[in-house]
N, C-alpha and C positions, 0 to 999 in steps of 0.2 A: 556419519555425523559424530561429534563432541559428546555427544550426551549430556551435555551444559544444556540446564533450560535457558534461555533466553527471557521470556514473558511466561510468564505463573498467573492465572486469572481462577480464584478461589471461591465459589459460590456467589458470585456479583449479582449484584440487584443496581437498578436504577431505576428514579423515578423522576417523572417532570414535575408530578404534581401529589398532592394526595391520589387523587380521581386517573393519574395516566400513569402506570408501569411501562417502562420503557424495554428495560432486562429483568428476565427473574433468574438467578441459581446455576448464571455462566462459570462453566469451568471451559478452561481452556489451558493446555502447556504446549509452545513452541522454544522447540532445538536451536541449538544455533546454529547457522547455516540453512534455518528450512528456510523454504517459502511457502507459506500456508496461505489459500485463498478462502476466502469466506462468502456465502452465496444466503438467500434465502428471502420471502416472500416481502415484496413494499412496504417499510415502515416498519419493520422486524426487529432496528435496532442496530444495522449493522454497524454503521456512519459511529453511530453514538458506543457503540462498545471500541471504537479505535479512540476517539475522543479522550474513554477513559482512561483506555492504556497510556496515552498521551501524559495525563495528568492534565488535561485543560478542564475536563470533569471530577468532580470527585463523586464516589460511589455512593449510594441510601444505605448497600451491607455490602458484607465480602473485602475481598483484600487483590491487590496486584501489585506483583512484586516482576520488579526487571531486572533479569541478574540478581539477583537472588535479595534483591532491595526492595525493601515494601515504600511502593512509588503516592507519594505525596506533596504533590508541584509537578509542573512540566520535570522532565529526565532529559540529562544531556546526551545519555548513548543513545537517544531516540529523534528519529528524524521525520516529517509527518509532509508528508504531499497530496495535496490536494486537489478535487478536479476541477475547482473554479480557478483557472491559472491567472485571470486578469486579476482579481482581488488581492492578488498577494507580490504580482511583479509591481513594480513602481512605472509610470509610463513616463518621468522626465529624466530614470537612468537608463544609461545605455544597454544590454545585451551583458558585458563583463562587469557594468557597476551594478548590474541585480544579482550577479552570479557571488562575486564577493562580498555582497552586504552582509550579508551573515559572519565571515572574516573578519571584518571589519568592526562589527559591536564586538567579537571576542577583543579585540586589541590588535590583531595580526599586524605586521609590518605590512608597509601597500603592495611593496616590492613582491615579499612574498606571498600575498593574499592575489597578486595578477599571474603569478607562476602557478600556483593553485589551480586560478580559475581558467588558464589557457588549457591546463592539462584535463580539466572534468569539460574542455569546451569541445574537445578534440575528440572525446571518449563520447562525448553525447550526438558527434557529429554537424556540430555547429562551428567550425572553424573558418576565419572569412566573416564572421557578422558580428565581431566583437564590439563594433562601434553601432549598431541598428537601435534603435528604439524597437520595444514593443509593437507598437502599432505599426511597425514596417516587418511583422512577423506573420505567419499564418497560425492557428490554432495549436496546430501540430509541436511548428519550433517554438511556440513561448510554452507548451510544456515541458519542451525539454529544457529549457531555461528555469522553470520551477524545480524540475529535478539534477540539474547541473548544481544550480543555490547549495540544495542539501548532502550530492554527493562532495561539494567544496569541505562541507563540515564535516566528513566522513565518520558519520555516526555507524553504528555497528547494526545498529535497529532501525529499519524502514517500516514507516505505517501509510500505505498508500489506501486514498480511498475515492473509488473510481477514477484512478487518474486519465484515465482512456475513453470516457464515458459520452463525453460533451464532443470527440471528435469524429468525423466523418468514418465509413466505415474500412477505407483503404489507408487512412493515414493513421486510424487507431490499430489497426493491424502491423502495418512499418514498425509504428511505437512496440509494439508487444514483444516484436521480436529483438529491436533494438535494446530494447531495456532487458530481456531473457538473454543477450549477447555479454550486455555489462553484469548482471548477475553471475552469469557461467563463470567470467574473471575474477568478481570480487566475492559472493557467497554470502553476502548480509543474509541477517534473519530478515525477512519480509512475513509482514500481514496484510494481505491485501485485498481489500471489501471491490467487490464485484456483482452486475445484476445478469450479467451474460455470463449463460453457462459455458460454451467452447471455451472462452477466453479462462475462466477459472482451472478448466480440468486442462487446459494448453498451459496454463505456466507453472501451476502448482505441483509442488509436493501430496500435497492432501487437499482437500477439500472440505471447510467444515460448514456443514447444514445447518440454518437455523431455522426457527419456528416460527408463528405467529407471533404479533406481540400478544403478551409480553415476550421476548425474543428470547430463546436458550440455545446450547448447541443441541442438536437432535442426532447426531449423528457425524462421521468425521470417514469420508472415501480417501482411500489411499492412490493414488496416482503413479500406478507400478508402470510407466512407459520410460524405458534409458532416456537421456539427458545426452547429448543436445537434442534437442527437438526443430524440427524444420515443419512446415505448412503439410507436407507428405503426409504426416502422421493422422492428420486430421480425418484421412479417409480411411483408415487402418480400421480393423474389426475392434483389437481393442479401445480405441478412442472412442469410437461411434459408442461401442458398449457402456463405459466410465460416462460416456455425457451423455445416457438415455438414463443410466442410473443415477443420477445426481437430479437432474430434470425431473423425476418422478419423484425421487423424496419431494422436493421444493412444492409440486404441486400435491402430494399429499398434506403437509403442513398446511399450506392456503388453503386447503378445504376444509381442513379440522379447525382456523380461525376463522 
């Protein structure tokens, strides 16, 4: 690793209301190049501490800084994927006109804004469906279409939050590995909010615990298994170990909330 932070999350608090804390006294530092997963008990907070990193929230206290910028508005080296994929495809553009819309509001030439988008089409494994609507997709390929969109904008910062969540359990597995295939090539910082433990301690670097709400980190497991990772791994002493240990913080915390 750079030893460049990436995202700096400084005592964050957040709150919805007077009466609901949402975060209290998140600290959080990612490297560039990690990929840090984040896990912890329903309603903890997770969704909402990517939000903020986003800039779509702003904080009650504390400070986050991207790149060493104290972030105040959406951030352009940050890219944000989400798991509700219908809400954000458009269903009357095709397959490459959802993929370059993002292109497209920067100003991009069209010319080059479809060389772009054939190249993240290719890389996401959607080659052949350039012309499909949405609705002639299955769950699986319009998310890869949500995350084709934001690889087009080749932000440096991915904030994925549950993108795998909402799909079946053999096609969200494809996706893990598919997306763990384009990472190993490209190395984006990734944070990526997760309610399944395998799937965290399988892609990540670290693993950071959080609490009850009001949600903190409680703790941050390190994920010592070599890279690449294959399904094999999954049976290995160490894994079983890493995700018996992580499973047990999460249900400690939920008992102390």
């Amino acid at each position: 690793m750079s030893n460049q932070l990436d995202i700096e999350v400084r005592r964050l608090c957040f709150n919805y209301s007077r009466n609901i804390e949402a975060l209290k006294d998140v600290d959080l530092n990612v490297e560039e190049g990690e990929f840090v997963t984040i896990v912890g008990p329903s309603g903890c907070g997770k969704s909402t501490l990517l939000f903020l990193i986003s800039g779509l929230y702003k904080p009650t206290k504390g400070e986050i800084y991207i790149k060493s910028k104290l972030v105040n508005g959406v951030h352009n080296d940050v890219g944000f994927i989400f798991q509700e994929y219908n809400r954000v495809l458009l269903p009357w553009r095709t397959v490459m006109k959802n993929i370059t819309l993002g292109l497209e509001l920067k100003g991009i030439d069209k010319k080059e804004a479809e060389k772009i988008g054939r190249k993240v089409l290719e890389l996401v494994g959607l080659k052949g469906f350039e012309n499909f609507l949405p609705a002639q997709l299955s769950g699986g390929m319009k998310q890869r279409v949500q995350i084709a969109r934001i690889l087009a904008l080749n932000p440096p910062i991915l904030l994925m939050d549950e993108p795998f969540g909402a799909l079946d359990a053999q096609t969200k597995e494809n996706l893990q590995d598919e997306f763990s295939r384009i990472w190993e090539k490209h190395r984006k910082t990734v944070l990526f909010v997760t309610h399944d433990v395998e799937e965290a301690v399988y892609l990540g670097d670290y693993v950071a615990v959080m609490s009850h709400r009001p949600g903190t980190i409680v703790d941050i497991v390190e994920v010592d298994i070599p890279r690449p990772r294959t399904w094999d791994v999954k049976s290995e002493p160490r894994f079983v170990e890493l995700r018996r240990q992580v499973a047990s913080k999460i249900r400690v915390v939920a008992r102390v909330g």
